[in-house]
C-alpha positions, -999 to +999 in steps of 0.1 A: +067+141+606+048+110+616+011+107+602-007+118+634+015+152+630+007+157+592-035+150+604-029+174+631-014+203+609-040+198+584-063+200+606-050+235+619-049+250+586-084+237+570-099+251+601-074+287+592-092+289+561-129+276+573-126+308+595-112+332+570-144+320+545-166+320+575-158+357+586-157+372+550-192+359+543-205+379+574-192+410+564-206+399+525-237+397+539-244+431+550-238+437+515-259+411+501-278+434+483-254+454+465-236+424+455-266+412+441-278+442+421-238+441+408-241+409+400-278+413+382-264+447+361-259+427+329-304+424+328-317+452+307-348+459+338-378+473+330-393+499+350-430+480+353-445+453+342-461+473+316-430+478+299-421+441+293-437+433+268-416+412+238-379+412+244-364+447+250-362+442+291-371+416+317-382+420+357-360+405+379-379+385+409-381+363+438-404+332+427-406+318+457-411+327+497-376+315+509-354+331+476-342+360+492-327+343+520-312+312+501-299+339+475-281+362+500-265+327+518-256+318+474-239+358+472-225+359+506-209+322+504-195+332+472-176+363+481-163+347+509-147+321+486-134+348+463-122+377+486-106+348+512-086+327+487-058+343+494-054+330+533-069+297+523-050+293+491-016+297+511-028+277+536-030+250+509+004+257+497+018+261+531+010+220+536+019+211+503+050+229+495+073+212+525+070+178+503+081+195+471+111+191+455+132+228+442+123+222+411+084+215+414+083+247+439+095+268+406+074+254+381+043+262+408+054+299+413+055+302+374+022+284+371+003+302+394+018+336+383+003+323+350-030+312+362-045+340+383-041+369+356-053+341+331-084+333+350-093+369+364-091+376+327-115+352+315-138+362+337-137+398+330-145+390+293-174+368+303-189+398+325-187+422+298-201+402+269-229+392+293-251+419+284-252+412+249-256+382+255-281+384+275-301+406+253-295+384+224-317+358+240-344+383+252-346+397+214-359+354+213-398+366+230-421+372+207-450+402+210-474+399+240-452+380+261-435+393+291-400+381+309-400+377+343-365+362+355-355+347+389-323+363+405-316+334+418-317+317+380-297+355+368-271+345+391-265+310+381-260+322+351-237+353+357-215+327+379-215+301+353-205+322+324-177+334+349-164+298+356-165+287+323-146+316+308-118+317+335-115+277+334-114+276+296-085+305+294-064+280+316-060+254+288-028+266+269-018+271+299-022+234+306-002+226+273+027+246+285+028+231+319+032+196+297+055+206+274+073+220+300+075+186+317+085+169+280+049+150+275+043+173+242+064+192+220+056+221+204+058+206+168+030+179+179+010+211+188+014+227+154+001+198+136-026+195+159-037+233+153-068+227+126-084+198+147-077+223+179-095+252+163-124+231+156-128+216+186-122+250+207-153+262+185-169+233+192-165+236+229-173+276+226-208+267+216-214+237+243-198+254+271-214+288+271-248+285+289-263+310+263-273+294+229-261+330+206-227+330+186-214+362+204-208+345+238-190+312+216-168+338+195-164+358+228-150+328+245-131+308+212-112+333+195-095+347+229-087+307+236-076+300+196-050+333+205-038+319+235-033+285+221-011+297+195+008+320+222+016+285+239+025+272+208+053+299+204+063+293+240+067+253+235+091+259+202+110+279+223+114+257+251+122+232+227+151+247+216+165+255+247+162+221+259+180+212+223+205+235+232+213+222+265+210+185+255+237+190+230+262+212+253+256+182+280+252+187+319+267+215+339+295+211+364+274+205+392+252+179+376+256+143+371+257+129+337+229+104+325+239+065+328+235+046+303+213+017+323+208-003+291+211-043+295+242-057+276+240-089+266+260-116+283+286-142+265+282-174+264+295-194+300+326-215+291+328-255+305+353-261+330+367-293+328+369-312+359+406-322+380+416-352+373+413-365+411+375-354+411+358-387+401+319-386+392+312-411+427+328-378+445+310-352+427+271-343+450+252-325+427+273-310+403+301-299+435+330-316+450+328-331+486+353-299+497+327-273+485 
């Protein structure tokens, strides 16, 4: 199609899933609140103020005139973009896929099929270990002082914890995807395994907003497991590409050509006729050429 086509088409489906978001966040918001208090479960609440004193509950709060408003706009925004990715997801693949090749249209399905259990799973973890987290850092308040937490702050921090979990169970998924495509092989990624389980510690304790080693075990031993699962999945695709390397192309496929420069003998003098004098030679050629 010609460039004002592909513009046009785009255009149609960014406004498919605009709408899609749009509507799903009106119906969230007539359910604001029970999205919120969902959302704000993971808070050990006191029942007054009396009650909150040291570190055993907190109050959950508006701080400031216009919370409750930007907070329900925050909740109802972000179910819309959760419940609707399906229609604006395809809508998304529905422009991309037409430029794909066979090949890159599998290796998608697989990824994808991959991805979503991967990423609804991190984020599962990182709701369930939020409590204890969360009362790990409230254990932090010493006598005679009282916690009084912003929704709005408790969920930045739910939704946080929830990114950063699903995102960081997508990495051996990411080494697959490039050993898959032949940039690492899964011998690299055994020698790499001690600097990699370091480093996914490491990451554990910077990534996870709270500062307590549950939510950085929470999050680096499920990670150091999956690593190690794509690390069993890369040998094996090693050896199937072995396999098929030495048993050579199919019938249906070309063979590879060997495009390496040869190197070219030397050009041999021709001696000149004896009728072609020098006086009738212009620049190297005979007055008939």
């Amino acid at each position: 199609m010609p460039l004002v086509e592909h513009l046009r088409e785009l255009r149609n489906r960014l406004a498919k899933a605009v709408l899609a978001i749009v509507v799903v966040m009106i119906v969230a918001a007539f359910y604001s609140e029970q999205l919120m208090q969902f959302l704000a479960e993971p808070v050990p609440k006191c029942e007054d103020l009396a009650n909150s004193d040291g570190g055993n509950c907190a109050i959950v709060s508006f701080n400031t005139l216009t919370s409750p408003f930007t907070t329900t706009i925050k909740v109802s925004l972000m179910a819309g973009l959760i419940v609707s990715s399906p229609v604006w997801l395809y809508q998304l693949w529905a422009f991309i896929a037409p430029g794909l090749h066979k090949h890159e249209k599998k290796y998608t399905y697989y990824f994808v099929s991959a991805a979503v259990p991967l990423f609804v799973g991190g984020a599962y973890l990182s709701y369930v270990i939020l409590p204890v987290s969360i009362k790990v850092l409230l254990s932090l308040t010493p006598g005679g002082s009282a916690n009084i937490l912003s929704l709005d702050e408790v969920l930045d921090f739910t939704i946080r914890m929830v990114l950063v979990f699903g995102l960081a169970f997508e990495l051996p998924l990411l080494l697959i995807m490039l050993n898959l495509v032949g940039i690492v092989s899964g011998h690299r990624m055994i020698g790499w395994w001690r600097g990699v389980v370091m480093g996914v510690f490491v990451f554990g304790a910077v990534a996870t907003p709270t500062t307590d080693p549950v939510g950085m075990i929470a999050l680096s031993g499920p990670i150091i497991v999956l690593y190690f699962v794509a690390v069993a999945i890369s040998l094996l695709n090693d050896k199937r590409r072995a396999r098929k390397e030495a048993e050579g192309p199919a019938d249906d496929e070309a063979s590879e050509l060997d495009l390496t420069p040869e190197s070219i003998e030397p050009v041999e003098p021709v001696a000149a006729l004896p009728e072609q004098t020098t006086k009738d030679r212009v620049n190297g050629y005979d007055d008939v050429t």
